[in-house]
N, C-alpha and C positions, 0 to 999 in steps of 0.2 A: 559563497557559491562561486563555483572556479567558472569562467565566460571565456578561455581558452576556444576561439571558433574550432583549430580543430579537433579537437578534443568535445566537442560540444553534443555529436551523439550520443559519446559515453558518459557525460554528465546528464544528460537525459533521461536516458534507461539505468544510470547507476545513481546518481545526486536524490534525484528526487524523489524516488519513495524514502529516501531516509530524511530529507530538510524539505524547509521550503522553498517554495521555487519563487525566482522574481515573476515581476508582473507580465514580461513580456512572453516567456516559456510556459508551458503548461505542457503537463503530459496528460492527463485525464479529461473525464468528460464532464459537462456541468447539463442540468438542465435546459429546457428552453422555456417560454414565455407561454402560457396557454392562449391557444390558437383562437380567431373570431369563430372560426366556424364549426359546429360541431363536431368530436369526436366520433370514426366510426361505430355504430350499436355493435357491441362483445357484450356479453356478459361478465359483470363485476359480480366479488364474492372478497367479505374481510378478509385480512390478513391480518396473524397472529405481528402484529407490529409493537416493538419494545418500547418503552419510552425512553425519553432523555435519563431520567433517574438511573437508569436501570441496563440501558445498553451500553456499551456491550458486554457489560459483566452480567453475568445469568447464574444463580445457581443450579448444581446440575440436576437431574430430572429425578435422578436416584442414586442411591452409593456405589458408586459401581466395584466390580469385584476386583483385588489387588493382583492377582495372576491373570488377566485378561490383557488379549494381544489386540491391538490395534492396525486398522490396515492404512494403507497410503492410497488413495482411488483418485485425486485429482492432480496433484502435483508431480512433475514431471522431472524435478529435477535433486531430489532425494528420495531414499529410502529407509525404511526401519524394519530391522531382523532382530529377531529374539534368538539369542543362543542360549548354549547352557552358561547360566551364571551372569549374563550381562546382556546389554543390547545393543549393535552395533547399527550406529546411523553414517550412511555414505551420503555424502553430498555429492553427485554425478559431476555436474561443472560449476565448480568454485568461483570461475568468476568467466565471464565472456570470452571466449578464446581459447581456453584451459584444458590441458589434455589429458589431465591424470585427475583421476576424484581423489577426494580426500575424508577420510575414515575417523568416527571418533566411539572408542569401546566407553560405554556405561556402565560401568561397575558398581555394586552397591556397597553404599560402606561398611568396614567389616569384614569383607568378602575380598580372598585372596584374589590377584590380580590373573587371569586368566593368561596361558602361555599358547603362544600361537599366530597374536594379533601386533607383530611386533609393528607393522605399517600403520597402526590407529594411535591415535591420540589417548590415551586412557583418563577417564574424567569420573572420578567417584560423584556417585549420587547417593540422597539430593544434595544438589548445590546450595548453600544457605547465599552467597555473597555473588551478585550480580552487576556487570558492567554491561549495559547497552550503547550500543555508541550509534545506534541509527533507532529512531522517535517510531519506529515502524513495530520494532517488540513491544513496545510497552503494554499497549492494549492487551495481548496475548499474554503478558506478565498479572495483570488485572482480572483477566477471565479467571485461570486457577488461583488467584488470593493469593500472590508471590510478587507483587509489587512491592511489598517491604521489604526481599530480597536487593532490591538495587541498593547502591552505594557508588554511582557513578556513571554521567553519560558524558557525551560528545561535548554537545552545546545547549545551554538552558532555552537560549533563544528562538530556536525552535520548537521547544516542547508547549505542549497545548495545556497538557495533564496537568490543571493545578491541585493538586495533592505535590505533584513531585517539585513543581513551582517553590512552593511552601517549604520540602525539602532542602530544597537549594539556597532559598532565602536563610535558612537557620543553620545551614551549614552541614544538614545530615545525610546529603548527597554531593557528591563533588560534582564539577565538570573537569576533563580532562584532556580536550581538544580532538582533533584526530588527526590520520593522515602523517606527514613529516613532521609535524608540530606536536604531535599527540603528548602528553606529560607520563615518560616513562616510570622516571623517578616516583610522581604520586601514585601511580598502580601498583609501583613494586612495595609502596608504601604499603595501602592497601591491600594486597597479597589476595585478591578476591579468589573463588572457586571459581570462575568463568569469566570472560569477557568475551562479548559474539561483537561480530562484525559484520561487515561488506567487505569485499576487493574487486580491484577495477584490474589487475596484471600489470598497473602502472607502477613503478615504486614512489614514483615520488607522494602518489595521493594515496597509498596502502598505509595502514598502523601496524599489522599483522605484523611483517619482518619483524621489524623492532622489538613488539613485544612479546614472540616467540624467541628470540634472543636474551631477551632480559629474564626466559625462564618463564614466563605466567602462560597460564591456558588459555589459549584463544581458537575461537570456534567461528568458522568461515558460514555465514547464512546468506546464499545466493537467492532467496526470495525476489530479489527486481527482475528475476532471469525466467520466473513464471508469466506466462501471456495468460492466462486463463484468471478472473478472477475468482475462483474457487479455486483453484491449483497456490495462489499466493497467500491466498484467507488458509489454508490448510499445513502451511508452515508453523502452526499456531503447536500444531501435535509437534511438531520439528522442538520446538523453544521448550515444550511442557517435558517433553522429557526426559530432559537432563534434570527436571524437578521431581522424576517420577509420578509426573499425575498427565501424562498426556492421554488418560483411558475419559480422564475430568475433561479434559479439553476434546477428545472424541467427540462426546455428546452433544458439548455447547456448538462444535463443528455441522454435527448432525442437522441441530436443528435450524443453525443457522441456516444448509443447504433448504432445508425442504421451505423455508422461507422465501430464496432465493428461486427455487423453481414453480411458488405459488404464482411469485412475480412475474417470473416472465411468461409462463401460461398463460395469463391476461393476453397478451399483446401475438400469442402463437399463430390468430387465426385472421389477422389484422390484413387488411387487402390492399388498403390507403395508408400506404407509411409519410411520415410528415422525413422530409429530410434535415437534413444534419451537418455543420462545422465546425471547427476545433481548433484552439489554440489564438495565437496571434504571431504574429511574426517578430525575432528579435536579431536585432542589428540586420535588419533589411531584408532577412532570410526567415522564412516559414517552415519553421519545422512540421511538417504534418504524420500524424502517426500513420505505419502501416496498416494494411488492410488484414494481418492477426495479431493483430495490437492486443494489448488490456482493454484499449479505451471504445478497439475497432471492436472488440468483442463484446465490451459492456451496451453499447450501442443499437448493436443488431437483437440484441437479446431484451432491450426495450421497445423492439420494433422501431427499431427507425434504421435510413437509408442515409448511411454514413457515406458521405459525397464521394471523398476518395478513398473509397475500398478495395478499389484494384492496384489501389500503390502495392506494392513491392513486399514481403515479409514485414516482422514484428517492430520495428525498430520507426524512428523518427529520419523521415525523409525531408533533404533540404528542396522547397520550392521558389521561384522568385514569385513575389507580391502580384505579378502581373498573371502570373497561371492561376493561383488562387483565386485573385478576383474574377478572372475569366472563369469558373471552375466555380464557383461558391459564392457568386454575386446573388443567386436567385435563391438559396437554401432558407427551408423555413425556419431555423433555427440555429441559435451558434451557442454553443457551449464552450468552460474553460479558457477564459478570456484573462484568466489571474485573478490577482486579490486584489480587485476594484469593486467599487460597488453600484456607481453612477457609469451612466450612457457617454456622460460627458468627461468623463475622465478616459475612457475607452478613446472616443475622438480624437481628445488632447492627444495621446501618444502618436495615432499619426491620420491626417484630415480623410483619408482615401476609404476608413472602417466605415465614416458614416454612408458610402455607397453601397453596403449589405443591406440585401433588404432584408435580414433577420435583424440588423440595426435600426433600419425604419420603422420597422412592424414592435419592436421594443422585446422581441424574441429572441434575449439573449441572457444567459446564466452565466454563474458563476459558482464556483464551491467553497465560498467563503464565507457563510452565513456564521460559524462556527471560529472565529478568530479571538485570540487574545491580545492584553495591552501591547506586548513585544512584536506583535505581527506572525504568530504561530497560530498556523493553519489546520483545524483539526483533524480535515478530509485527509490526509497525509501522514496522522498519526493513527486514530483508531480508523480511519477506513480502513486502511491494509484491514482488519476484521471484519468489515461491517461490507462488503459488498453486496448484502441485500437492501440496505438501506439505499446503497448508492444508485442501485437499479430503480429502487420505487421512487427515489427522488425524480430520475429520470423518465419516466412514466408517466410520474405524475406532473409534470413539465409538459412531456409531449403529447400527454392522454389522460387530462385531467378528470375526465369522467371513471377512467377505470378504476382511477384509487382514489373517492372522492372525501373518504375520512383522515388520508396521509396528510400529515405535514411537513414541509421541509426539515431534511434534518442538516443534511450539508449543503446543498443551495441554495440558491437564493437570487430572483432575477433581477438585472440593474436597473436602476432608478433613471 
C-alpha cells in the first residue's frame, strides 16, 4: 500500500476498494455499539437476509431469456448498448481526471468483427481466461459461476476468497503483481482473454500501459469512481458481460436492490438519529470522507447523522486531529477504525481516541469480523457486492431493535 502523503487522496478513493487498507486509513463505514437507551418505536418487518453459505453467490430466480437487454439505473459512470451483432460498453471516465471515455465492442465468437468501431477495443465473448487484479471483481466472478475463469490476480495477500487461496497455494492461479512491477512476461505467458483493471492517470502506479503494449486485452473498470453504493454493487452487469451472462447478473442485482431498500425503509421515518464518525487519523492527518461519499451515503441511508456531512464533495478530506476532536468528541458512535478489534489497541495507536465518547461508551465498530490468516479483509472484497449487508450491519449497530434477527456479517464491535 503506497503512504505517498501526496498522493494519499488518490490512494484513498483508488487503493482501497481494490486491497486492504492499514489500520490507520479506512474509507468506509463500520457499525456502532448498540445504544443504552432504547431505540425509536418504527416498525420492524423480516428481511429476506442471505446466509453466510450462500451470500453473495445466489442462484438466479429463473433462466432468463438469451436475447434479453439489460439496463444500467444506478451507476453513473458506464454504459451498456446493444448493437447489431455486438455490445458496446463505454466506460465514461476511466480513471479521476480523464477526458476521453474508452470503448470496449463485445463481439461473439464466430461472429465477424463488426466495421465501424474502429475507437473500441474488440473483445470476443465469452471470455473463458480471466485476470483480476483488484480483490473487488471476484465476488461478481462468483455470482455468474465464472470464478474458475481466473488464472491470475494482483496479490494473494489480499484476497479473502479461500477457494482462490487454495488456487494460489497449488499453483492453479498465478499472482502477477501490479502497477510498475506488474509481471508482463507471465501474462504474455498466459495469453488470457481479459485482464480488467483500475487506473489512477499516474503511470508510475497504472499496469495498463504496459500491458497494452505487450499486446493483451485489458479492460479499464473505474468502479471506485462510483459514490452511490448501488451505482458500484451494479458494475457486477459491467464484469458479467464480457461472460455473456450479465442478464444472470441482472437478477441477482435486482434482488439484491429490493433488499437494500427493505433496509433502509426501516430507518426512513426515524426522528432521533444516533450520530456518527469515521475513520481514524494517519500520520497526524484525518482523512474524513465527503459529505457524497460511499460511506457519507451509506450512512444517511441507515439513518444516522454523519458529523461531518457538509465537508465538501465525494472524496476524503484532510483534517487536523484537533477539528475532529472538537467536531466528533460528543458523536454516539465511531465507525471504520481499521482492522483492529480491541478498544485497547485503538488507544495504543494514539492516547487522545480514548477522549471520544463513542470510545467511552464502547460504541465503536469495525468491519473486520470477516478476516483471514494473511490479514485480508472481506468487507473490501465481496462487499463491493453486498452493500445490503453492509447497511443492515449498520443498522443493526445503530438500531438494534429494527433488525433484531440480523447478525453481523462484516462488523463487529471492539472489545
Amino acid at each position: 500500500m503506497k503512504k505517498i502523503v501526496t498522493l494519499l487522496a488518490v490512494v484513498i478513493l483508488l487503493v482501497l476498494p481494490a486491497c486492504q487498507a492499514p489500520a490507520q486509513v479506512v474509507e468506509t463505514a463500520a457499525p456502532a455499539q448498540v445504544m443504552e437507551t432504547a431505540a425509536p418505536a418504527v416498525n420492524t418487518y423480516p428481511l429476506e437476509i442471505p446466509t453466510e453459505k450462500t451470500y453473495p453467490v445466489e442462484e438466479p430466480a429463473e433462466t432468463p431469456v438469451s436475447n434479453a437487454h439489460v439496463t444500467i439505473d444506478y451507476a453513473r459512470n458506464f454504459t451498456l448498448e446493444y448493437k447489431e451483432g455486438y455490445k458496446l460498453l463505454t466506460v465514461l471516465t476511466p480513471w479521476a481526471g480523464a477526458t476521453e471515455p474508452i470503448q470496449y465492442a463485445l463481439v461473439p465468437k464466430g461472429q465477424p468483427d463488426p466495421s465501424g468501431i474502429e475507437n473500441a477495443m474488440i473483445i470476443h465473448t465469452p471470455v473463458e481466461s480471466f485476470v483480476s487484479l483488484s480483490t473487488t471483481y471476484l465476488p461478481f466472478l462468483g455470482q455468474i459461476d465464472e470464478l474458475s475463469s481466473l488464472v491470475a490476480v494482483d496479490a494473494g495477500m489480499y484476497i479473502y476468497n479461500p477457494e482462490v487461496q487454495n488456487w494460489l497455494e497449488t499453483g492453479t492461479v498465478s499472482e502477477v503483481g501490479s502497477g510498475s512491477v506488474i509481471n508482463v512476461e507471465r501474462l504474455v505467458d498466459l495469453n488470457p482473454d481479459l485482464i480488467m483493471t483500475s487506473a489512477s492517470g499516474f503511470a508510475d502506479y497504472d499496469s495498463h500501459p504496459q500491458l497494452l503494449e505487450a499486446g493483451l486485452k485489458v479492460v479499464i473498470n473505474s468502479d471506485y469512481l462510483e459514490q452511490d453504493p448501488l451505482g458500484r454493487a451494479e458494475w457486477g452487469k459491467f464484469i458479467a458481460a464480457f461472460f455473456d451472462q450479465e442478464v444472470e447478473a441482472d437478477i441477482l442485482f435486482d434482488e439484491m436492490v429490493a433488499r437494500y431498500q427493505q433496509a433502509k425503509d426501516l430507518t426512513s421515518d426515524l426522528t432521533d438519529r444516533v450520530t456518527v464518525l469515521t475513520n481514524t487519523a494517519y500520520e497526524g492527518t484525518w482523512y474524513m470522507p465527503g459529505g457524497k461519499s460511499y460511506i457519507a451515503i451509506l450512512l444517511a441511508d441507515a439513518g444516522a447523522d454523519y458529523v461531518f456531512k457538509n465537508l465538501e464533495g465525494s472524496g476524503a478530506q484532510p483534517l487536523d486531529f484537533e477539528i475532529v476532536l472538537e467536531g466528533a468528541k460528543d458523536a454516539d458512535y465511531w465507525i471504520n477504525v481499521g482492522a483492529i478489534t480491541d478498544l485497547s489497541s485503538l488507544a495504543g495507536m494514539d492516547a487522545r481516541y480514548a477522549d471520544f465518547n463513542a470510545y467511552q461508551d464502547g460504541n465503536v465498530y469495525t468491519y473486520s469480523k470477516r478476516v483471514n490468516e494473511f490479514g485480508a479483509v472481506d468487507y473490501f472484497e465481496s462487499g463491493a457486492a453486498a452493500p445490503d449487508l453492509i447497511l443492515m450491519d449498520l443498522i443493526k449497530a445503530f438500531y438494534p431493535d429494527l433488525l433484531p434477527e440480523h447478525e453481523f456479517f462484516y462488523y463487529q464491535a471492539l472489545q
